[in-house]
C-alpha positions as CSV (number, residue, x, y, z in Angstrom):
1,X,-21.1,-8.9,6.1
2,X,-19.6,-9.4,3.0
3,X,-16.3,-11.8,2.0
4,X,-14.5,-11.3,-1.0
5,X,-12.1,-13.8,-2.1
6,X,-9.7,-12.4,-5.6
7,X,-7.9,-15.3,-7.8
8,X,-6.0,-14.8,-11.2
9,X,-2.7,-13.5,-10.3
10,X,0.6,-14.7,-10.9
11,X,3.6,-14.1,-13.1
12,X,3.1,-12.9,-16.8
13,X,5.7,-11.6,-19.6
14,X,5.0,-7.6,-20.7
15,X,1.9,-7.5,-23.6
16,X,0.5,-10.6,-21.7
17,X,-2.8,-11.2,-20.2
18,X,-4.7,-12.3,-17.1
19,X,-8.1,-12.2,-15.6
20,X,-8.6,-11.1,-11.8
21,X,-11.8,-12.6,-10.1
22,X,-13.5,-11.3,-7.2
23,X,-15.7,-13.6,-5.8
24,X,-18.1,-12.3,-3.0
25,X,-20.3,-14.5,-0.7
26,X,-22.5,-13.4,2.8
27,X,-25.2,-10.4,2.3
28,X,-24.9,-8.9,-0.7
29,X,-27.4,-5.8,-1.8
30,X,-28.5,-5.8,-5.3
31,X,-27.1,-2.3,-5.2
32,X,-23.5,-2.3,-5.0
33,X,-20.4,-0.5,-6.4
34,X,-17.1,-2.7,-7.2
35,X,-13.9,-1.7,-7.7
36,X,-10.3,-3.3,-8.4
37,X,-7.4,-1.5,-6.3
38,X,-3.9,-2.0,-6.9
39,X,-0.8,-0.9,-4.9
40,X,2.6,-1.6,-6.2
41,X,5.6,-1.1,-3.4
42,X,6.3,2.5,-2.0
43,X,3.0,3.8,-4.0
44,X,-0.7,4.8,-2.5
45,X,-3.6,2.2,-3.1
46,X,-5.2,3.2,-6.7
47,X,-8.3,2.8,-8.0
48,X,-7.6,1.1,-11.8
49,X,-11.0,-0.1,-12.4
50,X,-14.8,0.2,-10.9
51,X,-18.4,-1.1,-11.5
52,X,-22.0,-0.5,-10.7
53,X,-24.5,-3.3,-9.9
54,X,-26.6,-1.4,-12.7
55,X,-23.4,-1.8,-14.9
56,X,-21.7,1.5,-14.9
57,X,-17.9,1.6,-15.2
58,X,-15.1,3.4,-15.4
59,X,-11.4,3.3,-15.5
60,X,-7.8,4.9,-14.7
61,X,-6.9,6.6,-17.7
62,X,-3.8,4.5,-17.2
63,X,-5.8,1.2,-18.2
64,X,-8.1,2.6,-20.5
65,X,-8.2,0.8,-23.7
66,X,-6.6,-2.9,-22.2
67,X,-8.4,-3.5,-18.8
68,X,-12.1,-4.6,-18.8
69,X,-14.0,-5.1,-15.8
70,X,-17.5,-7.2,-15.9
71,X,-19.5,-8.9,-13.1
72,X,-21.6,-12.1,-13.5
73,X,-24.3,-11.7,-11.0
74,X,-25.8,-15.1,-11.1
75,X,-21.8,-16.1,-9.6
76,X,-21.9,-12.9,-7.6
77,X,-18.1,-12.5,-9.2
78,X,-16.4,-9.2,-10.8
79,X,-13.7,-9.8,-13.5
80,X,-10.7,-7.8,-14.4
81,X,-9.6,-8.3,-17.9
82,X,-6.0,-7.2,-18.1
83,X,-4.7,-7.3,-21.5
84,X,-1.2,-5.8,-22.6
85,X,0.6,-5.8,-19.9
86,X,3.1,-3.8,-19.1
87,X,5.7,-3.6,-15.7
88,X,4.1,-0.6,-14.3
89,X,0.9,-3.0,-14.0
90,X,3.0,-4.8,-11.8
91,X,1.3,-4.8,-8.2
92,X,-1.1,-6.3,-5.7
93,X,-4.5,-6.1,-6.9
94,X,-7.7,-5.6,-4.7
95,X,-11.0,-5.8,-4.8
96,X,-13.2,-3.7,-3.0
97,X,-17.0,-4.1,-2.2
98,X,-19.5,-1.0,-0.8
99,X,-22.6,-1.3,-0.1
100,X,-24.9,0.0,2.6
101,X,-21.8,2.5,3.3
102,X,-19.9,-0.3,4.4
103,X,-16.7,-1.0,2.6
104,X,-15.0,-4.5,2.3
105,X,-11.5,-5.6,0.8
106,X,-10.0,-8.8,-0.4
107,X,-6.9,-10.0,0.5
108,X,-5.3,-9.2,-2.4
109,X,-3.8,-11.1,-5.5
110,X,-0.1,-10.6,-6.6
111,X,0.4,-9.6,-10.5
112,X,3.9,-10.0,-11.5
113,X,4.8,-8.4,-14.8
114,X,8.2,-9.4,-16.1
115,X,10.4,-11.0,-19.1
């Protein structure tokens, strides 16, 4: 089993920034592929940002360019870099954890993007 527990959210003016942390804990493979979900209200769960445990990323072409994901393994923790917001960003962001072909979420982290 695997717990994830996300942090950063909160309430942020459009062109600001914030950093989303995922923070996992229990059995963790060194293989593993991580990915940061958001879903704003009345819209499907989507994938903005992912990485591998060897490093690997990629990215919604909708974040390209100001959203950076990164992982510290020693702190088993995956960052979201969110840079430039803008209120389309505006959702609840998730982190997601596979490994073995099991899948685990967080509980979610609320970003607010607004003047």
């Amino acid at each position: 089993q695997v717990q994830l527990v996300e942090s950063g959210g909160g309430l942020v003016q459009p062109g600001g920034s914030l950093r989303l942390s995922c923070a996992a804990s229990g059995s963790i493979s060194s293989i593993y592929v991580v990915g940061w979900y958001r879903q704003a209200p009345g819209k499907q769960r989507e994938l903005v940002a992912g990485i591998t445990s060897s490093g690997n990323t990629n990215y919604a072409d909708s974040v390209k360019g100001r959203f950076t994901i990164s992982r510290d393994n020693a702190k088993n923790t995956v960052y979201l870099q969110m840079n430039s917001l803008k209120p389309e960003d505006a959702a609840v962001y998730y982190c997601n954890h596979q490994q073995y072909r099991r899948s685990y979420w967080g509980q979610g982290t609320q970003v607010t993007v607004s003047s």
